[in-house]
PALO-662859 format. One record per residue (C-alpha): residue number from 1; residue in three letters; chain; x, y, z. Coordinates in pm, whole numbers. Layout:
<pts>
<num:NUM	residuo:ALA	cadena:A	east:X	north:Y	up:Z>
...
</pts>
This chain:
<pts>
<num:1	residuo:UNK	cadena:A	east:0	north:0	up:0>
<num:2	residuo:UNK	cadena:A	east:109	north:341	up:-47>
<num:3	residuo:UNK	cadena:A	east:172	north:629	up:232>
<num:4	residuo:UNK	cadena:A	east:-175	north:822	up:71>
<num:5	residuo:UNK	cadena:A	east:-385	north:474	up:85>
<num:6	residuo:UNK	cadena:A	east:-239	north:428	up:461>
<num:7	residuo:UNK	cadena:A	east:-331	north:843	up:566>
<num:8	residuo:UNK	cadena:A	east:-656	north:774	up:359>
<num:9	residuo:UNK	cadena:A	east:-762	north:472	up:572>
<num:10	residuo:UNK	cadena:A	east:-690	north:633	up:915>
<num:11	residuo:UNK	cadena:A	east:-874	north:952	up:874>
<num:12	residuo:UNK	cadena:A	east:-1202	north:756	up:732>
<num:13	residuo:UNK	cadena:A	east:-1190	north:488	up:1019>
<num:14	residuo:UNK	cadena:A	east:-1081	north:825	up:1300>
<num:15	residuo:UNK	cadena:A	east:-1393	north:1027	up:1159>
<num:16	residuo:UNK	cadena:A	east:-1630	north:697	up:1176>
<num:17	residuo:UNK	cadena:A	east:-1549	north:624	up:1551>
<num:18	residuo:UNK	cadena:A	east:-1603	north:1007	up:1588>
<num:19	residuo:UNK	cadena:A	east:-1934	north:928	up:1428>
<num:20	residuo:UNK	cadena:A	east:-2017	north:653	up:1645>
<num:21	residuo:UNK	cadena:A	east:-1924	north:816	up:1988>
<num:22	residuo:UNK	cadena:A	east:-2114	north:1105	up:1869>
<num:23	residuo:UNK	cadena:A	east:-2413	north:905	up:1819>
<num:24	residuo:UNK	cadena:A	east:-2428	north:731	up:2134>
<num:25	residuo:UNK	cadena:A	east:-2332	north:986	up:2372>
<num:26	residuo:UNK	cadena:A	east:-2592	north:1069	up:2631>
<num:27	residuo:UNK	cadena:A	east:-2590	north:1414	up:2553>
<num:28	residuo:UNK	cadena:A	east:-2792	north:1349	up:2193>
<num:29	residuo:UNK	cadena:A	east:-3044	north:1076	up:2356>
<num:30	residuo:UNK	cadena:A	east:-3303	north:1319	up:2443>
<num:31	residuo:UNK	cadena:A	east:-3324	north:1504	up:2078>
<num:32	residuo:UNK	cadena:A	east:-3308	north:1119	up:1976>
<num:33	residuo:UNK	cadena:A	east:-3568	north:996	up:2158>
<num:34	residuo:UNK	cadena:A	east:-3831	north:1331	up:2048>
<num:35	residuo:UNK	cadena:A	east:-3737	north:1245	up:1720>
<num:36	residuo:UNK	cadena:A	east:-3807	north:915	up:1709>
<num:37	residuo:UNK	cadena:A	east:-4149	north:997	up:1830>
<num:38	residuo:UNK	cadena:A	east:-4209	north:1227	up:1540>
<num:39	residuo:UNK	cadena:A	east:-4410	north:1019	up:1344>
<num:40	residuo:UNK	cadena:A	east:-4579	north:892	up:1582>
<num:41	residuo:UNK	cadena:A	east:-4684	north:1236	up:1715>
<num:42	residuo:UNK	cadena:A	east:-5000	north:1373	up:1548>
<num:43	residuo:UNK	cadena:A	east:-5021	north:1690	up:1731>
<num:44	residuo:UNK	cadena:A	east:-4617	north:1771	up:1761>
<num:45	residuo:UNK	cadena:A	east:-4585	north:2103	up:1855>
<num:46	residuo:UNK	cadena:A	east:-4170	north:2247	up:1946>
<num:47	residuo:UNK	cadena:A	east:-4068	north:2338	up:2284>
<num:48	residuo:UNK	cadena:A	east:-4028	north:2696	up:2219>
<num:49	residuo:UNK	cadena:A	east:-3745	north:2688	up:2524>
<num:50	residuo:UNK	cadena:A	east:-3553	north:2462	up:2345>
<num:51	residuo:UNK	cadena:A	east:-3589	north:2675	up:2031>
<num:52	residuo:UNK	cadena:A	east:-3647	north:2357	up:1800>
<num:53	residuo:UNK	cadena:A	east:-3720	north:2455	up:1468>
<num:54	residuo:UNK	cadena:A	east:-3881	north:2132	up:1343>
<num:55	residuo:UNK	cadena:A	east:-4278	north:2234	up:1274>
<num:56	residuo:UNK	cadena:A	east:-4576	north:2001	up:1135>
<num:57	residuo:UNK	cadena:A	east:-4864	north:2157	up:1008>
<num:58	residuo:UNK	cadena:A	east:-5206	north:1985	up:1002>
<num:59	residuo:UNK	cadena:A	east:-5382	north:2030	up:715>
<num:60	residuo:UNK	cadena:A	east:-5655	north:1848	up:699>
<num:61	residuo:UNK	cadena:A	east:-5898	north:2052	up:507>
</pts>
């Protein structure tokens, strides 16, 4: 293998665990959990203290 396929490899498998540890830290499990019940949710309406800006409009006639 060559020096740039070597480099190459490291960065993509560094920025994947980043990925990973990002995903599963407990800091993101909240806003992962509220959107997981998104679909779910018929009459969703954002928590205007958190300031999300995710909005669902019923229009049903």
């Amino acid at each position: 293998m060559t020096l740039i396929q070597i480099v190459w490899t490291v960065i993509a498998f560094v920025i994947f665990i980043g990925i990973v540890i990002w995903a599963y830290s407990s800091k993101q499990k909240e806003r992962f959990d509220e959107a997981a019940q998104l679909p779910l949710d018929d009459d969703y309406e954002p928590d205007p203290v958190k300031g999300s800006k995710v909005t669902r409009e019923n229009n049903n006639g």
